[in-house]
C-alpha positions, -999 to +999 in steps of 0.1 A: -083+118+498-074+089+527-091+077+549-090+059+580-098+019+572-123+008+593-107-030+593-077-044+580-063-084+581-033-103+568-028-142+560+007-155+550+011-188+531+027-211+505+002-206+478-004-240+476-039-261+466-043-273+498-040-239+513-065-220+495-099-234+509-085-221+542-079-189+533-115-184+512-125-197+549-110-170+570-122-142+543-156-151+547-148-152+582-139-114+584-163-103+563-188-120+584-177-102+614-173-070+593-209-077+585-201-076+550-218-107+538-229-094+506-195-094+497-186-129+505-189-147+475-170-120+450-142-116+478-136-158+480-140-158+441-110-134+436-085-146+465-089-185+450-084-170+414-052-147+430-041-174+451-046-199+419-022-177+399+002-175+425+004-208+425+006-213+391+026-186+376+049-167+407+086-175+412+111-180+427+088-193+454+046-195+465+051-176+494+025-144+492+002-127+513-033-121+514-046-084+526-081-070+531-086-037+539-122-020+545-120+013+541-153+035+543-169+024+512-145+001+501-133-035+508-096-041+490-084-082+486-051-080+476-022-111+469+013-098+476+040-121+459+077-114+452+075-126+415+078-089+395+063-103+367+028-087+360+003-111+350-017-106+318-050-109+315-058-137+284-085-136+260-104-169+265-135-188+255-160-192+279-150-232+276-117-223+285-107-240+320-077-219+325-064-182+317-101-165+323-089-156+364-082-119+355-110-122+338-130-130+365-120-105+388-124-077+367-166-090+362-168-086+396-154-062+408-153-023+407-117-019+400-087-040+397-051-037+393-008-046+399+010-025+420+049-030+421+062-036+457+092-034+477+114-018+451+105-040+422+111-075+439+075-084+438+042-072+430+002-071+444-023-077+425-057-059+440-090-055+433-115-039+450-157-041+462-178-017+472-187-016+504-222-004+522-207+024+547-226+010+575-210-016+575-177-028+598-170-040+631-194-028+660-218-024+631-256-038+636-263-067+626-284-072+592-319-076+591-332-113+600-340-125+567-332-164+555-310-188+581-274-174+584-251-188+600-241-177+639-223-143+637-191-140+661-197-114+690-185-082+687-157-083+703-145-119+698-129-110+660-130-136+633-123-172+644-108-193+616-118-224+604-098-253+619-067-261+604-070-300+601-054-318+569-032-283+567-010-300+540+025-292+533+041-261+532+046-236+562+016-231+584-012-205+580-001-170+596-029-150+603-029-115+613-056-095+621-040-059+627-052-026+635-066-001+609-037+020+598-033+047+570-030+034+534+004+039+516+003+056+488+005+033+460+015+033+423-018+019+409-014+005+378-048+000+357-053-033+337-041-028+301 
């Protein structure tokens, strides 16, 4: 079955240290507006452990791409990089201060997994949240409970936190885009 996504955003960048704070910043952001705040910490934990092993592991270059996509019932984060390789997920101690990001992701979320893209010259590594359906933009708000922070209004979209002290690499592209229909994709489950 496919269904329509309710919300869908893009952020290019140079997986770089420097970078990644900005982009847990603009996820929080969406899901904010997507009223999704739940969410928020398990969606910021996995980009800066995708992001991380971008980083770390992908050549030839850093250059990737962060997607969300909220469909009915499910919020998708994936990291789109053009290294093929498929990362592994590592067996280590709770001590260990590398090697447990896969790890991580899988404790938290529903589902995870590598997809190949663009005819084998790079991959996406997703993972996915369940979503409350009544959720999404034009959604009402939650009910008051402890201080939150100011929600955007509905119709301003996400605003991004500032880009000062950007650090080097190219700058921040960020995209929000319309819903369209998922691709069909060659899901490959974590082995």
């Amino acid at each position: 079955m496919i269904s329509k996504p309710r919300g869908h955003c893009t952020v290019e960048l140079q997986a770089l240290p420097s970078r990644i704070g900005q982009v847990r910043r603009i996820v929080s952001a969406h899901l904010r507006y997507w009223r999704l705040d739940p969410l928020i910490d398990a969606a910021a934990l996995g980009v800066t452990e995708l992001l991380s092993n971008v980083h770390r592991h992908a050549q030839p270059d850093k250059n990737c791409t962060v997607e969300l996509l909220l469909q009915p019932d499910r919020l998708t984060v994936s990291v789109h990089d053009s290294d093929p390789r498929v990362p592994r997920v590592h067996a280590a101690g709770a001590s260990a201060t590398y090697g447990r990001g896969l790890s991580m992701i899988a404790s938290v979320s529903e589902s995870w997994g590598v997809r190949e893209r663009d005819g084998g010259r790079g991959k996406a590594v997703w993972f996915s949240l369940h979503a409350p359906v009544t959720a999404g933009p034009g959604a009402p708000p939650p009910a008051a409970g402890p201080a939150r922070a100011a929600q955007p209004s509905a119709g301003a979209g996400p605003a991004a936190a500032p880009l000062s002290g950007a650090g080097a690499g190219a700058p921040l592209r960020h995209t929000p885009v319309a819903p369209r229909e998922p691709a069909a994709a060659g899901a490959r489950a974590p082995g």
